[in-house]
C-alpha positions as CSV (number, residue, x, y, z in Angstrom):
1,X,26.7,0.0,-14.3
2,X,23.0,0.0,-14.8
3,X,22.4,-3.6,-14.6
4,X,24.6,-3.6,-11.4
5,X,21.9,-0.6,-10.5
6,X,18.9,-2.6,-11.4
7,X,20.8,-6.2,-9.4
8,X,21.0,-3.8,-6.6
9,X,17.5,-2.3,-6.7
10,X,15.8,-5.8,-7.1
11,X,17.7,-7.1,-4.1
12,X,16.3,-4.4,-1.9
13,X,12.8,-4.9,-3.5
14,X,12.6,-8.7,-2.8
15,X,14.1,-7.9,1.1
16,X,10.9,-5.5,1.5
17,X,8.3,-7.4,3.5
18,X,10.3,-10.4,3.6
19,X,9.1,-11.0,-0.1
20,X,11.8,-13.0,-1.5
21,X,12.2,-15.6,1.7
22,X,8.3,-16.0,1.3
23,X,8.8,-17.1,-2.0
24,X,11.2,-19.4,-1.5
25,X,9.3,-20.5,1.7
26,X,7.3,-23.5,1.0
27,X,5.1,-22.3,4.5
28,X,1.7,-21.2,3.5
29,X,1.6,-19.5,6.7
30,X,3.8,-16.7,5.6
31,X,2.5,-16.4,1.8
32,X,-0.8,-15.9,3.9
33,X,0.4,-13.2,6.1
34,X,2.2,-11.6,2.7
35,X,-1.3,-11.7,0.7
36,X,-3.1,-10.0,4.2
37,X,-0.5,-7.6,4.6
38,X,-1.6,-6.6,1.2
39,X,-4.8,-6.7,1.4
40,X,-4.4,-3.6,4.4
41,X,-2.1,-2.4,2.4
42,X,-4.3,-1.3,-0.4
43,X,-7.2,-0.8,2.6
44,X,-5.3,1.8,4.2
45,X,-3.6,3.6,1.0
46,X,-7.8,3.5,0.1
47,X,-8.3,5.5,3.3
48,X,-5.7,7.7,2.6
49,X,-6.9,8.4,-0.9
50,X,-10.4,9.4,0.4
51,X,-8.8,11.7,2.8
52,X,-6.6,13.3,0.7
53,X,-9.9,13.9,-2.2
54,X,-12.1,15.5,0.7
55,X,-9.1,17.8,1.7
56,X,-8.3,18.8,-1.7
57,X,-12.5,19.5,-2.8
58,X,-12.8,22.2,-0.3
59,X,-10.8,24.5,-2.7
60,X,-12.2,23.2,-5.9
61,X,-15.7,23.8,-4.6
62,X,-14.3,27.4,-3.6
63,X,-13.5,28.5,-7.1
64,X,-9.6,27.9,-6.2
65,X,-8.8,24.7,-8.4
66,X,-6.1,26.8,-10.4
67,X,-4.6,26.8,-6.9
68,X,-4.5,23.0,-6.4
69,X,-1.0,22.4,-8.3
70,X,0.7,24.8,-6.2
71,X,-1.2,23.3,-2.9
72,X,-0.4,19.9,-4.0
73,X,3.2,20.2,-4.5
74,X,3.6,22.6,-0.9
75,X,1.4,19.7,0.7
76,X,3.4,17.2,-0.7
77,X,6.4,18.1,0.5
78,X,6.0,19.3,3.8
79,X,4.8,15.8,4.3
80,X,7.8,14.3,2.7
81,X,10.3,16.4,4.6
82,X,8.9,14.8,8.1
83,X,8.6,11.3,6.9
84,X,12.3,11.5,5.0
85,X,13.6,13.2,8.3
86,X,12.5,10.5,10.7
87,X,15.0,7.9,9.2
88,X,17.0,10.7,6.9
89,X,20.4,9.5,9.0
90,X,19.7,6.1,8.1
91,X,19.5,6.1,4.3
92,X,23.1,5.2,2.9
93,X,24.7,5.2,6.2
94,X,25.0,2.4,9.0
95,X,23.7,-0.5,7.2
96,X,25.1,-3.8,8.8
97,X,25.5,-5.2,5.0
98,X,27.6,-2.6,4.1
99,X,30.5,-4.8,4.1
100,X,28.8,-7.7,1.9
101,X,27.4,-5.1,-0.4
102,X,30.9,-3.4,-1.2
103,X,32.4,-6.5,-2.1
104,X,30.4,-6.7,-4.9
105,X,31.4,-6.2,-8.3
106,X,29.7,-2.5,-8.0
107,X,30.8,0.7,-7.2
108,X,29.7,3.6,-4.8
109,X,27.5,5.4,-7.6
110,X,25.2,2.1,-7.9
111,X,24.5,1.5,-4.1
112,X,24.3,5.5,-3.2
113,X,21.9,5.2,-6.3
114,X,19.8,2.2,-6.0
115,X,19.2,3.7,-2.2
116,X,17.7,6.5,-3.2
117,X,15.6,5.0,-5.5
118,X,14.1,2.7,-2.5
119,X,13.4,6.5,-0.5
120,X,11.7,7.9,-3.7
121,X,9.5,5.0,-4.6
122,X,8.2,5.2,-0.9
123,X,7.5,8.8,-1.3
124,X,6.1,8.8,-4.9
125,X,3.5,6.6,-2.8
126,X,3.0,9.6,-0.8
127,X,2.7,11.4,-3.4
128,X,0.5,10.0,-5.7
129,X,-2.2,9.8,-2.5
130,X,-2.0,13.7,-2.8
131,X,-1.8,14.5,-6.4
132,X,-4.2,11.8,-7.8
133,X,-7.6,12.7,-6.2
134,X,-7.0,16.7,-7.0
135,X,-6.1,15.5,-10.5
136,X,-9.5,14.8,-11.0
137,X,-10.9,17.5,-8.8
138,X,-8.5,19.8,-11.0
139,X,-10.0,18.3,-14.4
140,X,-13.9,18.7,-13.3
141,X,-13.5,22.3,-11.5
142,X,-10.4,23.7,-13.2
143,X,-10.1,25.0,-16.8
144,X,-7.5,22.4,-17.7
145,X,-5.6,22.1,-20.6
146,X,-3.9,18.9,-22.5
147,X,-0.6,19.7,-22.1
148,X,-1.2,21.2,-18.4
149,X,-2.4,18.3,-17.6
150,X,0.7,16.2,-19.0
151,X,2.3,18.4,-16.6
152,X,0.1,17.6,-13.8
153,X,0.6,14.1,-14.3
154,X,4.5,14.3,-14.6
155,X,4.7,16.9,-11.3
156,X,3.3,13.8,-9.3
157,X,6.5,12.3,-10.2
158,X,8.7,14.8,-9.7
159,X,7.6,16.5,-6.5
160,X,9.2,14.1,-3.7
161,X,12.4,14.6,-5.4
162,X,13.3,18.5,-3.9
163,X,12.3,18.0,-0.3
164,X,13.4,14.2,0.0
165,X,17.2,14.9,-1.1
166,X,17.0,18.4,0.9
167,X,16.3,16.2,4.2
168,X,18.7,13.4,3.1
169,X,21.2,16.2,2.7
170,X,20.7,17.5,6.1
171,X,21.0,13.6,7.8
172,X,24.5,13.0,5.8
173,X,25.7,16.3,7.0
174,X,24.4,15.4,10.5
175,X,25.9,11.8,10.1
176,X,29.5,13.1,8.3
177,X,29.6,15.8,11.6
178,X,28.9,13.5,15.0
179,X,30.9,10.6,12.9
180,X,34.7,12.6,14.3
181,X,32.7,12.8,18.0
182,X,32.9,9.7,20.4
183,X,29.1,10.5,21.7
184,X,27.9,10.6,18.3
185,X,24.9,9.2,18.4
186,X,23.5,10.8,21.5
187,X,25.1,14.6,19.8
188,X,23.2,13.1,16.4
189,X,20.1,13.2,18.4
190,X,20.5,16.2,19.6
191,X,21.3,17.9,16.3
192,X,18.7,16.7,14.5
193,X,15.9,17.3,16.8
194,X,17.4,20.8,17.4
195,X,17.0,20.8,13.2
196,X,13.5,19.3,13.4
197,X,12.5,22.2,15.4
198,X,13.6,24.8,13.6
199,X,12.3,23.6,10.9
200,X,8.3,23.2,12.9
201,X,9.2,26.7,14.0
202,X,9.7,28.0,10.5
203,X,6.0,26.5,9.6
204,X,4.2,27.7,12.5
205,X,5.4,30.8,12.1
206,X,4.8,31.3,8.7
207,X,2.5,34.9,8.1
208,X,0.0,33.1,6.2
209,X,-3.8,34.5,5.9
210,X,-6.0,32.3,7.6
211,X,-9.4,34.3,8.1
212,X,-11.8,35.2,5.8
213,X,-15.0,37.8,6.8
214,X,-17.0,36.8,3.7
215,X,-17.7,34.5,0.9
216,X,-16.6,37.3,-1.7
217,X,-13.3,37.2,-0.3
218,X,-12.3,33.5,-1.4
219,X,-10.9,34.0,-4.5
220,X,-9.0,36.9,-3.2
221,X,-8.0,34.4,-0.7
222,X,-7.0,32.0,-3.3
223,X,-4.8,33.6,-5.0
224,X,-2.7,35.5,-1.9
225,X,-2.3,31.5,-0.8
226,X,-0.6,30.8,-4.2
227,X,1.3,33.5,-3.9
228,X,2.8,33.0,-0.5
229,X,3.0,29.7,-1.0
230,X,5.4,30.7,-4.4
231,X,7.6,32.7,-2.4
232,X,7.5,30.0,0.3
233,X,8.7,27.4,-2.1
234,X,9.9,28.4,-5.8
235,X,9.7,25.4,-7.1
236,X,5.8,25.1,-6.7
237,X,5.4,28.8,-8.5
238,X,7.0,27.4,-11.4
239,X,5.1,24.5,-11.9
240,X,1.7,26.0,-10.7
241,X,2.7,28.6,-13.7
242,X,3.7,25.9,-16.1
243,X,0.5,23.6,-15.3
244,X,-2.5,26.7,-15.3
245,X,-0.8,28.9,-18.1
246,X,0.7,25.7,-20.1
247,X,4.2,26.7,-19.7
248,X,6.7,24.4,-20.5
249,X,9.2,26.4,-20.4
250,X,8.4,27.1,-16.0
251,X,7.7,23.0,-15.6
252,X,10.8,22.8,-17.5
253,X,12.6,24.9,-15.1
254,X,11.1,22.6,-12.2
255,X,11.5,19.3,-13.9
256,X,15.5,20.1,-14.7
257,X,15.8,21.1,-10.9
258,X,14.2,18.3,-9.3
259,X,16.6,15.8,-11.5
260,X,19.1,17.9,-11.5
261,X,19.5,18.3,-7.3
262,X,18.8,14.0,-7.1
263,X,21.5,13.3,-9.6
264,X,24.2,15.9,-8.3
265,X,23.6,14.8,-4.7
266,X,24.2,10.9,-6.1
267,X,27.9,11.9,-8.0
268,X,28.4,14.0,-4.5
269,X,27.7,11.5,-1.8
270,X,29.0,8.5,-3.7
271,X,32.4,9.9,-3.7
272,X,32.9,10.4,0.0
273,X,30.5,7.3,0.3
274,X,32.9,4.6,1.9
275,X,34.5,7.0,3.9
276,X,31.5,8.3,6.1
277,X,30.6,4.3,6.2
278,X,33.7,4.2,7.9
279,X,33.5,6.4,10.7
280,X,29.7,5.7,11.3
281,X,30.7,2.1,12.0
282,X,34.0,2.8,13.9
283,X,33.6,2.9,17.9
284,X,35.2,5.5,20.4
285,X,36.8,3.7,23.9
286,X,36.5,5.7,26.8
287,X,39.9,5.6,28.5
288,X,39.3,6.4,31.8
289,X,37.8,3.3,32.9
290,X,37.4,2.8,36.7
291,X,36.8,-0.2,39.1
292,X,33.6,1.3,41.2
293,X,30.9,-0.8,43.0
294,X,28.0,-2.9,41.4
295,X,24.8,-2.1,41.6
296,X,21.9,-4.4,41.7
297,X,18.5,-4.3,40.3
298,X,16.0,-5.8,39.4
299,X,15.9,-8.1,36.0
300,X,12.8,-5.5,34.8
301,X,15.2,-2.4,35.3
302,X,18.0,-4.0,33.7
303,X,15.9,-4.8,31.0
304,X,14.2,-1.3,31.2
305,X,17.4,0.6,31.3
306,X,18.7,-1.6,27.9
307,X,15.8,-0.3,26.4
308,X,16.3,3.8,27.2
309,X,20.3,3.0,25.8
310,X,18.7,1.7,22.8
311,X,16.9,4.5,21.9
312,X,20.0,6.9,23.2
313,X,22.0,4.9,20.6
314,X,20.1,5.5,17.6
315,X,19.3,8.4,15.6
316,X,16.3,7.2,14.0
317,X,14.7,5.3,16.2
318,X,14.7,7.9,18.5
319,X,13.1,10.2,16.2
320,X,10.4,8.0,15.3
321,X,9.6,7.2,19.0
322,X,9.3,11.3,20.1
323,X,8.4,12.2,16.8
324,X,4.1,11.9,17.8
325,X,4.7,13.2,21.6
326,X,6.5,15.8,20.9
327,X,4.1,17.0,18.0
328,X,1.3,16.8,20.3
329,X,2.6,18.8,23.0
330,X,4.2,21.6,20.7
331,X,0.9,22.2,19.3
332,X,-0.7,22.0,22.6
333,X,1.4,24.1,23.9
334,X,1.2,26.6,21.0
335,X,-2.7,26.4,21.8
336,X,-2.2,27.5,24.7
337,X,0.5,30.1,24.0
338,X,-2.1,31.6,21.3
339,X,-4.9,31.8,23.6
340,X,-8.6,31.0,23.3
341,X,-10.3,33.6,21.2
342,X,-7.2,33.6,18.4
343,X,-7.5,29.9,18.3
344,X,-11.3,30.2,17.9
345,X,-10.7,32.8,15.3
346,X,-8.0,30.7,13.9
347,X,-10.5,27.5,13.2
348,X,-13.0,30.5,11.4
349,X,-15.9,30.0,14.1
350,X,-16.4,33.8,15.2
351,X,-18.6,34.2,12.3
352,X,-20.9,31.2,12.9
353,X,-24.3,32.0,14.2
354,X,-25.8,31.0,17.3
355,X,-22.4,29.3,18.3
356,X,-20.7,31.4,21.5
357,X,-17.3,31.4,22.6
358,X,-17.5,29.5,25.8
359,X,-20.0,26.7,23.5
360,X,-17.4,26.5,21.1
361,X,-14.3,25.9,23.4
362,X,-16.0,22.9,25.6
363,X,-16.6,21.8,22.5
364,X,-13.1,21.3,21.3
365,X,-12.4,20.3,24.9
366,X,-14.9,17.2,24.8
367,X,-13.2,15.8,21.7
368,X,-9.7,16.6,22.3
369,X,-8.5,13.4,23.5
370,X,-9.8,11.9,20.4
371,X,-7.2,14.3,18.6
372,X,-4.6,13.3,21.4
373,X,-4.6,9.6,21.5
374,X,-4.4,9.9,17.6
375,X,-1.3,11.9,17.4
376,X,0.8,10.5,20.6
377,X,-0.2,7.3,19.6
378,X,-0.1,7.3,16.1
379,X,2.9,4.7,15.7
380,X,3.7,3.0,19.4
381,X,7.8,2.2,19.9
382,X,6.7,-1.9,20.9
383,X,5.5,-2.3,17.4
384,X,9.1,-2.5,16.6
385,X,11.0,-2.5,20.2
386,X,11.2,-6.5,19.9
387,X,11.9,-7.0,15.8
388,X,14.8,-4.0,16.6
389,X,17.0,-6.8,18.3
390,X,17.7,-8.4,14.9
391,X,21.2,-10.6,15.2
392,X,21.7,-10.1,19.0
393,X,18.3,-11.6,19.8
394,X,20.1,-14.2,21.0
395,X,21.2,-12.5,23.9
396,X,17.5,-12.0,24.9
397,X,16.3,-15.4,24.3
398,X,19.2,-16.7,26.3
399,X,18.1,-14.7,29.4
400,X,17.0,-16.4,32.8
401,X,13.8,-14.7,32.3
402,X,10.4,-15.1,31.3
403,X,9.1,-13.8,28.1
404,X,7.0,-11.6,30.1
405,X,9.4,-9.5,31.7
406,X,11.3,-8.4,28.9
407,X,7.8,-7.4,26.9
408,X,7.0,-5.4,30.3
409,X,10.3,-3.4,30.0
410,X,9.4,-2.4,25.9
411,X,5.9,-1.2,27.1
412,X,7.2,0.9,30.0
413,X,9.5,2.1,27.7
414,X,7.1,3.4,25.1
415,X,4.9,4.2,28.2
416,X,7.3,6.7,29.7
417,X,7.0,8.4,26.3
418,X,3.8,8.4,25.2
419,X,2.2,9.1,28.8
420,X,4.0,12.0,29.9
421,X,3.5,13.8,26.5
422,X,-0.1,13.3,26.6
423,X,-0.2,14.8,30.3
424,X,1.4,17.5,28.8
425,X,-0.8,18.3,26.1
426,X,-4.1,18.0,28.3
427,X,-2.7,20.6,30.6
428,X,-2.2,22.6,28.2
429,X,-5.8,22.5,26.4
430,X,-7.0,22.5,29.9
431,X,-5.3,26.1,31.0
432,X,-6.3,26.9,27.0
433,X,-10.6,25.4,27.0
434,X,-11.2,25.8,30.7
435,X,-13.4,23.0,30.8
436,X,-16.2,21.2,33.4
437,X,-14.3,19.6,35.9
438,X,-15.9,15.9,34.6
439,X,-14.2,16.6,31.0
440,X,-11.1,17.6,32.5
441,X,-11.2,14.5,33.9
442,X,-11.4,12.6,30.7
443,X,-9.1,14.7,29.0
444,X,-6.5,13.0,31.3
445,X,-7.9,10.2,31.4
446,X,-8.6,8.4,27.9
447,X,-4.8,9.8,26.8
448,X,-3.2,8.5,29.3
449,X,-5.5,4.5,29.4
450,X,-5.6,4.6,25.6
451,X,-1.3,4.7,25.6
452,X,-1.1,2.2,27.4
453,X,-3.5,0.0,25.5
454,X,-1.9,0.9,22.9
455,X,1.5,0.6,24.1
456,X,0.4,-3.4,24.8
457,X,-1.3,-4.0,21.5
458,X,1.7,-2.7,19.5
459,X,3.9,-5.3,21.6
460,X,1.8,-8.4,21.5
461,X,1.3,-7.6,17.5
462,X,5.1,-7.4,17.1
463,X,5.5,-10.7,19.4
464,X,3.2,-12.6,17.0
465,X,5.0,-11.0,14.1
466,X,8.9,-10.0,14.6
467,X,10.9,-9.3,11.9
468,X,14.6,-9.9,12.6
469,X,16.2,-10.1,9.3
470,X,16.8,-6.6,8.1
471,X,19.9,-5.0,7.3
472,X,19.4,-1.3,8.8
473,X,17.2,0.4,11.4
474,X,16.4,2.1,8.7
475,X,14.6,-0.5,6.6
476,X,12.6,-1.8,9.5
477,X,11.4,1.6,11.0
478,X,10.8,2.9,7.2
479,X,7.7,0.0,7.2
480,X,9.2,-2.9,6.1
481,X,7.4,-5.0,8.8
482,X,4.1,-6.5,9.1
483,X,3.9,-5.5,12.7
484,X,4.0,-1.9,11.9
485,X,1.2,-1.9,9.4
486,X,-0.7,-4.0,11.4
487,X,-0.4,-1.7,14.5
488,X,-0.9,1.4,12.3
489,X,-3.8,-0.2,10.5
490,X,-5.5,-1.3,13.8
491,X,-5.1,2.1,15.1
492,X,-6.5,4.0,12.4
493,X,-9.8,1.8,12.3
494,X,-10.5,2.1,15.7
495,X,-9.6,6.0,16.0
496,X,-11.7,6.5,12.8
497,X,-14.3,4.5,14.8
498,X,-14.7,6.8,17.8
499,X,-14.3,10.1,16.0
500,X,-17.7,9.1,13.6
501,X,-19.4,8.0,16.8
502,X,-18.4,11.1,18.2
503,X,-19.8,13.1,15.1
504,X,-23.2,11.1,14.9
505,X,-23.5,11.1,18.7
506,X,-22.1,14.2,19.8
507,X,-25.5,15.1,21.5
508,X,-24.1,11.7,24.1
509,X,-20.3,12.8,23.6
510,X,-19.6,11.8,27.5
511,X,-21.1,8.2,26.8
512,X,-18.8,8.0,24.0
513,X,-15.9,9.0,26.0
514,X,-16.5,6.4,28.6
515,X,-16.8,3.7,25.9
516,X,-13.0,4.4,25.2
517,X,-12.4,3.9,28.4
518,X,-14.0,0.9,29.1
519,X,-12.9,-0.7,25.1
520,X,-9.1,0.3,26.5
521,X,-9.2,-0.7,29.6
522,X,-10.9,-4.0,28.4
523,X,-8.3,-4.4,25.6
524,X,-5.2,-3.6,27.9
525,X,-6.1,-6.9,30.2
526,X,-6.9,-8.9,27.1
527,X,-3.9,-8.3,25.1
528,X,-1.5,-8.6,28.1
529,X,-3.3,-12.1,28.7
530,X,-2.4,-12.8,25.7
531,X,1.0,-11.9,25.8
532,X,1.7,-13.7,29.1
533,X,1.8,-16.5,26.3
534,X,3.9,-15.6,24.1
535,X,7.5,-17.2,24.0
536,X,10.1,-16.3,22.6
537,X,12.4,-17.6,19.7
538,X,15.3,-17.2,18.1
């Protein structure tokens, strides 16, 4: 049985990025692309490293590196929890080579297994980004010891395990209770935003300290943090125990858990395995079909229409495509709900000398959109809306339509999400900031110019690179695509690039807002240029 595991687990290795048919390509075209799209690969894990050191040294400069175990693994997993949830419903269920796969010499406990171990490599990547840099942070400000640091090092390891089978459990409960329904997909939806937000609402109403009066106070501070974060989460109290006192017997405790809930979920699930794939793949009739009158449209609304059913259809990616919008507006909207002097006392600037309330909020207001076009846009729908056509792309391709028109229904699509969010969010910071009438004009207007250069970048990126061989929504929305990394790559250089002109040059803050402006505007018509050339193929 484990060399049917390992079989399995290399399979789904080589499919990642395409790997195996570029070795077995003789193209140097696509064993170029695969050495590039490593080459941003490590680029942007790189970023992500950096950020992840300069968020964890504010505590270890503030005398609170005991805390950083217990930070880590809270951190950690509230980050795993969203990612996992986005494609949660897709893990072991819905795959289109379910069929090939079970006729295989294996049996349920392999597959259920081997799929599993694909989620946790992906978040061990995760992380590692947050646990290595405060390892070292931990071993220059902390009073480390050898075997708490073993423990350290092993925690890294063991921390996505918790959260990621807590959300897979949730998706297979989700998937095992719309499977009976014949709207299942559009109830799945439904249920798992509704279980999305309870779970944002839990967070954000957490009764965490947040203020501090004085410098004395942050060790104090330190240590309530740990504390609440203990009860919040046991698992992170036993390790932060078994890591600063050198308890093995509290990072034993943790260890045994974290195997122990990935291993009894994988005897659970791969019982009851085949029969969920069952009713996920079966389709409900309607049976009270009536003759009624056709309606004609136009081929773009046709096209248009095709793409809201696809996003109605699927459970994850429709989660991936609202997930950023309907971030941005819920904390927008909590902004707002909170009011300007607690947010201000929220950020810690009461105490700051010489900065007034009224400085302070058209502050925030100039560089809002910067915060807005990075979280609606953080991962446009077009950067997989083409590759998600897979084996019926022949149905587009065989169309009486130019190229064009069909791209133009995927951006409107991802326009009509991304737009009306981020007029949503600006209303709210407005009615929050109450700011000059000239930046309430650019708070409308870089969201709503940079979504749809976006919206077009994303598209023409996943034209030039589509990826129609995967087995699973799943697998594609998860990152195994070229076009996604490229798209969220591109986004996070230039974003990174406006918000350090906009720290240098804050004194000329409205000269940097209209150079979005004109570099989105500008890129819109250029990319759409260039996609007005783009065919095709199938």
């Amino acid at each position: 049985m484990i060399r049917k595991y390992f079989v399995l687990l290399r399979l789904q290795m080589l499919a990642t990025f395409s790997i195996n048919k570029t070795i077995h390509s003789k193209s140097n075209a696509a064993l170029l692309r695969l050495i590039l799209l490593a080459i941003g690969g490590f680029v942007l894990v790189g970023g992500f490293v950096a950020i992840s050191y300069f968020i964890s040294l504010g505590p270890a400069l503030m005398g609170m590196a005991d805390q950083l175990p217990i930070i880590n693994l809270v951190t950690a997993s509230l980050f795993i929890v969203v990612t996992t949830f986005l494609k949660a419903s897709g893990v072991l269920f819905g795959h289109k080579d379910y069929d090939l796969v079970m006729s295989l010499p294996v049996n349920s406990f392999a597959v259920v297994l081997s799929r599993l171990t694909m989620v946790y490599i992906a978040n061990l990547a995760f992380s590692l980004i947050i646990f290595g840099p405060a390892m070292v942070l931990y071993g220059i400000h902390g009073q480390p010891t050898l075997h708490g640091y073993i423990m350290y090092i092993l925690a890294a390891f063991l921390a996505p395990m918790i959260p990621m089978i807590a959300v897979i459990l949730v998706g297979t409960l989700l998937t095992a209770i719309t499977s009976r329904f014949k709207y299942k997909n559009l109830l799945g939806i439904v249920l798992a935003l509704a279980a999305l937000g309870a779970y944002f609402y839990f967070i954000f109403t957490m009764d965490l300290p947040v203020m501090m009066t004085n410098i004395e106070q942050v060790a104090d501070f330190g240590v309530v943090v740990s504390t609440l974060l203990g009860q919040f989460y046991p698992p992170a109290a036993w390790l932060s125990d078994g890591i600063v006192n050198a308890n093995w017997l509290s990072f034993g405790l943790f260890a045994l858990v974290s195997l122990g809930v990935f291993f009894l979920y994988t005897v659970v699930v791969s019982r009851f395995y085949t029969k969920i794939n069952t009713r996920v793949s079966s389709f409900g009739k309607k049976r009270n079909f009536k003759l009624g009158t056709l309606k004609a449209g136009s081929p773009f609304m046709a096209m248009y229409k095709r793409e809201a059913r696809r996003i109605t259809s699927n459970v994850t990616y429709a989660l991936n495509a609202v997930m950023g919008p309907l971030i941005t507006v819920a904390v927008a909207v909590i902004i707002a709900f909170v009011g300007p002097e607690s947010f201000i006392g929220f950020l810690g600037l009461y105490d700051i000398p010489g900065l007034y309330p009224e400085d302070i909020l058209n502050t925030i207001a100039q560089v809002s959109p910067l915060a807005i076009i990075f979280m609606v846009g953080i991962m446009p729908i077009t950067a997989v809306a083409l590759s998600l056509e897979g084996k019926n792309r022949w149905i587009m391709c065989s169309l009486p339509l130019p190229a064009i028109t069909i791209f133009k229904s995927k951006i409107a699509m991802s326009i009509s999400i991304m737009v009306p969010a981020a007029v949503i969010a600006s209303t709210a910071l407005v009615i929050t900031l109450r700011p000059d009438p000239l930046t309430i004009a650019f708070m409308y207007l870089i969201p709503i110019v940079y979504c749809v250069f976006e919206s077009v970048f994303a598209m023409y990126v996943n034209a030039k690179f589509p990826r129609y061989d995967w087995a699973s929504e799943y697998q594609l929305l998860k990152g195994h695509s070229a076009s996604i990394y490229i798209v969220l790559f591109g986004g996070m250089v230039l974003n990174a690039g406006f918000i350090f002109l906009a720290i240098v040059f804050f004194s000329h803050i409205m000269l940097i807002q209209v150079l979005i402006l004109a570099v989105a505007t500008i890129g819109t018509a250029v990319f759409y240029l260039l996609l007005r050339k783009e065919k095709l193929f199938a």
